[in-house]
N, C-alpha and C positions, 0 to 999 in steps of 0.2 A: 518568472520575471515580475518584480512588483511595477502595478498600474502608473503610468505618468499622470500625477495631476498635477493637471495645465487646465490653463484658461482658455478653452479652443474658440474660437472667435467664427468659425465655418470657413467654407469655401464658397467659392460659386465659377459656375463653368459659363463662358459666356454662350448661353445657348438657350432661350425663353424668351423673357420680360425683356421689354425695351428703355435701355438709358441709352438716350442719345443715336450713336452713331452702330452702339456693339448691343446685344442681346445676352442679357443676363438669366441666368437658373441657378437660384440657392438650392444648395443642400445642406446639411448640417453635419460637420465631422463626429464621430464618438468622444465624447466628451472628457473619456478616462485617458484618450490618445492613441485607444486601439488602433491597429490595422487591419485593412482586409487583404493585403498586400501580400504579394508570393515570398517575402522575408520576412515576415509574419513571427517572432520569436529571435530573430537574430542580431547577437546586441556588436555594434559595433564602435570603435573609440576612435575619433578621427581627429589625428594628431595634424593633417596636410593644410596648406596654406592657401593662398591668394587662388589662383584661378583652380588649377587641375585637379591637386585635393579635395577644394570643395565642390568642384564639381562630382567626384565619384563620389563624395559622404552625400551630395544632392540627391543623389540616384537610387542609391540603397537606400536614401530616408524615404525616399516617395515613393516607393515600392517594397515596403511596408517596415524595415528595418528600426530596432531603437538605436540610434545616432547620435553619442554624444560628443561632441563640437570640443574640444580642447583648446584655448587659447593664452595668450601673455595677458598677465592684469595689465592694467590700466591702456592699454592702445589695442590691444585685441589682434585681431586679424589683420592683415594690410588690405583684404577687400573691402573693410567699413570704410573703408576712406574712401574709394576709390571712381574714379567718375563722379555723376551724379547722384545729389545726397534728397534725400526726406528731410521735411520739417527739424529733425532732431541731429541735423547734421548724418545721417549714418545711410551710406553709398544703398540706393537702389538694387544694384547689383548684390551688394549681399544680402538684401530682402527675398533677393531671387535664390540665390545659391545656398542660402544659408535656411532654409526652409524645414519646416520636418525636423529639425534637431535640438536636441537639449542642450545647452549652452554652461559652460564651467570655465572657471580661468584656472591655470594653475602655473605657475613660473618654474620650468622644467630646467634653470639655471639654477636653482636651489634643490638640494638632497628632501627636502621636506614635499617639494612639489612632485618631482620624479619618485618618490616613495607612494604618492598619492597615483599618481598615472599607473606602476607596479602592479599595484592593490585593483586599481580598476579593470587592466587588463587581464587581469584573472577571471573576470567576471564577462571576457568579450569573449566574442566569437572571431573578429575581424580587428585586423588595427593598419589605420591607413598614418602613410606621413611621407613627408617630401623637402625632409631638411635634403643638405648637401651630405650625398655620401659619406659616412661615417660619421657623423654628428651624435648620430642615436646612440650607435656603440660608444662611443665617447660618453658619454652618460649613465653608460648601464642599462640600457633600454633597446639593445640590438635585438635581433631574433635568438640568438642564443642565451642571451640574457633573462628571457619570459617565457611563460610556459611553450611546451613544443606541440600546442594542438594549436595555436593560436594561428590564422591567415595573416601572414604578416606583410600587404602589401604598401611598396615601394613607388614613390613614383619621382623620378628623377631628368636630369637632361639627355644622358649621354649612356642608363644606365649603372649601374651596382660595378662593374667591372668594366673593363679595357684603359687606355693608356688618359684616355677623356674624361673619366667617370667620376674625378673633382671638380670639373670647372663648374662654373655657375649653367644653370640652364633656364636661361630665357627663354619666352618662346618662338619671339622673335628669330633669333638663331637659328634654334634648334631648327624652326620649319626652313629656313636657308639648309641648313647643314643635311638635311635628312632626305631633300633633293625634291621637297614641293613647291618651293619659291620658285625654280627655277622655271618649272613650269608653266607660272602664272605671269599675264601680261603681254606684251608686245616687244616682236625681236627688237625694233629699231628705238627699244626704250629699256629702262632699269627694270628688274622684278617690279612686282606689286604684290602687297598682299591685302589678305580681306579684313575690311574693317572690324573683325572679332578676334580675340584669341584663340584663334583654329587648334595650331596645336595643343595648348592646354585643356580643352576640352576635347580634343583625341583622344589625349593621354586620359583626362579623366576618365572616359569612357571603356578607355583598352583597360585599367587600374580596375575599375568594376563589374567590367566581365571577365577579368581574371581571376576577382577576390569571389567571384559566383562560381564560378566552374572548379576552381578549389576548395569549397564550401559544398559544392556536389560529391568531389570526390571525397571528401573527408566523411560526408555523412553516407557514401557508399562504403565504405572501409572501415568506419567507425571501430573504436578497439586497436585495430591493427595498424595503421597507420598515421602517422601525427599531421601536421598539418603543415603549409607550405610556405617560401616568400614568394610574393609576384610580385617581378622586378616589370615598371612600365616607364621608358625613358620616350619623352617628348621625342627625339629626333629619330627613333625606332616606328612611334605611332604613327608621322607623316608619310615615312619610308613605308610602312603599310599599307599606304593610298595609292601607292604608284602603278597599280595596275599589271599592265605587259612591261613597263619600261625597262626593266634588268634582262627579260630576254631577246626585247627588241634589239638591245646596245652588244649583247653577248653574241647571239645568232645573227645578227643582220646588219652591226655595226651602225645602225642609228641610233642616236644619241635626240631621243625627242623636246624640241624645241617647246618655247612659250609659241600660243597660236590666238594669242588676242581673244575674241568675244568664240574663237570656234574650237574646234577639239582636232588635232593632228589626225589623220588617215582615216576619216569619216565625214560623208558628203552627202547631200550637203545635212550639217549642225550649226546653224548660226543667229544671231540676235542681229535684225534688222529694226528700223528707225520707220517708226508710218507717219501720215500726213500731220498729228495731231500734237507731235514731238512725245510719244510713249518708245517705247522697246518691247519688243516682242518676241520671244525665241521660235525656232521651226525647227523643226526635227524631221527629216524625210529619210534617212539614208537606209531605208529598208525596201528592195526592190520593188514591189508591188505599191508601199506607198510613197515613195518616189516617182510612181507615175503620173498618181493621183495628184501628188502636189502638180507635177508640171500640169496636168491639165486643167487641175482647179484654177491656172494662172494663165492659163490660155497658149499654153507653150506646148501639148500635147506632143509634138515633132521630137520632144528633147526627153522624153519617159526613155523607160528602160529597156523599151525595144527598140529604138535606135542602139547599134551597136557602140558609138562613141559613150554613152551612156548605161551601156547593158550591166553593170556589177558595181559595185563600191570603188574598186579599184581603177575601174575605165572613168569613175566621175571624178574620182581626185586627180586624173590627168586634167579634167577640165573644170576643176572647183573655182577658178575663175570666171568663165564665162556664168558657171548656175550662180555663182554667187550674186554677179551683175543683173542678171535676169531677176531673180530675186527679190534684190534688193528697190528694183526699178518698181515692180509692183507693189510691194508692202510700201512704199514711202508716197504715192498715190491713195494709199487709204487710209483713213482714220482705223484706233487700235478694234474698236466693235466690227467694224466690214472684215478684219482682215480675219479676227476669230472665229465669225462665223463662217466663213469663206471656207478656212480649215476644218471644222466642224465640220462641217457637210462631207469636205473631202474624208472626213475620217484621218487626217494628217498631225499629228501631235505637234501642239504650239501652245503656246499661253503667254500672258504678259511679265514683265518682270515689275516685282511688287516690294513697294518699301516697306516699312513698320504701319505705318498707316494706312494703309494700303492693305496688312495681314488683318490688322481688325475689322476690317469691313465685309471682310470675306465669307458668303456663306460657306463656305467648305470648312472653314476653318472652325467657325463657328458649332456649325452641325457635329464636326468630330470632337468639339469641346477641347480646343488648342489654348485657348485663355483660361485661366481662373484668379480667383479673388481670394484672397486672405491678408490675414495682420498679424500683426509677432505676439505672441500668446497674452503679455501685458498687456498690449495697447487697447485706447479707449475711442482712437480713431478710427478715419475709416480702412477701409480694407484697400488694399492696392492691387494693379492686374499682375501678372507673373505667366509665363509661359507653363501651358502643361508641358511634363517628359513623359517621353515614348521608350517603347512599344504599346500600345493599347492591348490588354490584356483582357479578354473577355468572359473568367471567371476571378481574377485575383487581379484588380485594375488597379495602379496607385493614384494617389489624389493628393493635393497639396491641402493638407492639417493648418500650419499656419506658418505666415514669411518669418525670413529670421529673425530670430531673438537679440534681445538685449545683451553687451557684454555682459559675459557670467550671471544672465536670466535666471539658469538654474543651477549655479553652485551649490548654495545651499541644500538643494533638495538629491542632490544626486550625492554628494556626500553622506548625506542622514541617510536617505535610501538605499543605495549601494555599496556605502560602507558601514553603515549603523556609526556614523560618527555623533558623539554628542553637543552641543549647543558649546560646552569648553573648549571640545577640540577642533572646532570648527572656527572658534574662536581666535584660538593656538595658532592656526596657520593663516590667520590674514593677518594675525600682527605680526608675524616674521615677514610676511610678506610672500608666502608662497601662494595663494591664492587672491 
């Protein structure tokens, strides 16, 4: 694999030196663009869009993968736009997302731009993308269409096949349809969902631990068998999360409800209000510390040796009354008395915390949850950006630099990847395929 040279600008984990509010510690990235990352050699071409695309191409770049970013000239991605922008107009978010990758335009509605993508994906190991079903084929760019070692994952609404598997998939929908909305919120209200694109970063997530555990098998089988698609539809990845609920409704004929701030047939689990107007969540429903909480609360009579209380299941008979109790004492304390309160009890609780709220946090801090980088051009400063997890404690990934420029790196990944010459590179930006 020839070296990326980039202009790496560093990173830094918020975790040292003091600016302001958060605790800074530079490091300095390898400057050629190496990685020390567990995908380390593996090049992949990521054809996927707006949320869940880039979110798996985020994943495998920051764990150590070369990643390069496919996009339409002139307008790019639809995450540059999207929400909140930087100084140069261009979305936040895909500063975050868009991270770790080499950047190319190429206009894959022209034969001249789809001959270019061809040509590069001969040179991948992975190729990710999230048109609408059959789009690719329609081009010439299906899985049958390029070589057959290539991981050629999919990430869709509804899925590659069944009666659904044109419509459009939003993610919105998708997490209705896939049966996690239903779950969230209050009976005596409409669903709710959470202020992120849950499912599209599901889906990213399931897309890149697919395109990894296929990339496993392929290099345990090497020679002998080709390589795979990994089909990852948003309404599949929410259905994922569902826990017990299919054998619930099979074997027991519940059909589990939304349960507001608590969690259905577990007692007690809930977010209480204390004197200072914070939120705080309690967690007791494990027999021994379900005692403890009631005695830390002066309720010692209602533990789990009263028989009305003895098991999980004797307290959801009366998750009304512990709830009241409860709630009666945490709303007499401010959120500090109540945490140490539980602390002492050894009873799992914690505050519920905004965005601001994360930065301040020595925990977050100490495990190096923030870092700083800038998109390999720029001459400003660096921006915060969420680290990605797992924490890997021989092969860790680290964020290189936030996303690039539209088609940052055309130029060079042509000339490097394709040996193209300065004419024919020429050639295709005046047709207009790049």
């Amino acid at each position: 694999m020839k070296a990326l040279r980039l202009c790496i600008r560093g990173t830094r984990h918020l975790s040292g030196f003091s600016n302001g509010s958060v605790r800074l510690q530079h490091f300095t990235a390898d400057q050629n663009g190496a990685s020390s990352g567990p995908l380390q050699g593996i090049k992949v071409l990521d054809v996927g869009q707006v949320v869940a695309g880039n979110f798996c191409g985020a994943l495998l770049a920051y764990f150590g993968a070369d990643v390069i970013k496919v996009e339409p000239p002139i307008r790019g991605d639809a995450l540059r736009s999207l929400r909140m922008t930087d100084s140069t107009g261009t979305s936040l978010w895909w500063r975050s997302y868009g991270r770790n990758r080499r950047c190319i335009t190429l206009d894959l509605h022209k034969e001249e731009g789809r001959d270019v993508l061809r040509r590069l994906s001969d040179r991948a190991d992975v190729l990710i993308e999230n048109f609408r079903p059959g789009v690719m084929e329609k081009w010439g760019l299906g899985p049958n269409d390029l070589k057959d070692t290539l991981i050629y994952t999919r990430i869709s609404g509804y899925g590659q096949t069944g009666p659904k598997a044109q419509l459009a998939g939003y993610a919105s929908v998708c997490e209705a349809y896939g049966g996690i909305r239903h779950l969230n919120g209050y009976l005596d209200r409409p669903p709710v969902r959470t202020n992120v694109s849950l499912g599209d970063s599901l889906t990213g997530l399931h897309a890149a631990f697919g395109a990894v555990m296929a990339l496993l098998h392929r290099q345990r089988h090497y020679g002998k068998v080709p390589g795979q698609v990994v089909d990852a539809a948003i309404s599949e990845s929410v259905f994922n999360m569902l826990e017990g609920c299919v054998p619930e409704y099979t074997e027991q004929g519940y059909n589990r409800p939304p349960s507001g701030s608590t969690i259905s047939g577990v007692v007690p689990s809930a977010t209480f209000q204390t004197s200072d107007g914070r939120y705080v969540i309690i967690g007791g429903n494990g027999d021994s510390i379900y005692t403890r909480l009631m005695t830390a609360v002066g309720r010692a009579d209602m533990g789990a040796d009263n028989p009305r209380y003895q098991s999980n299941t004797d307290r959801c008979h009366h998750e009304k009354e512990i709830y009241e109790v409860l709630g009666d004492w945490v709303a007499k304390r401010n959120l500090d008395e109540v945490l140490r309160v539980m602390g002492e009890a050894r009873v799992p609780s914690g505050p519920i915390l905004s965005t601001a709220d994360l930065l301040k946090e020595e925990q977050f801090q100490v495990r190096r949850m923030f870092e700083q980088a800038a998109p390999p051009s720029s001459t400003g400063p660096a921006i915060t950006v969420p680290a990605m997890v797992p924490v890997l404690s021989r092969t860790p990934g680290a964020t290189k630099w936030a996303g690039p420029e539209l088609g940052e790196h055309t130029d060079q990944i042509l000339r490097d990847e394709l040996d193209m010459s300065v004419e024919q590179i020429q050639g295709l930006r005046a047709c207009g395929a790049v």
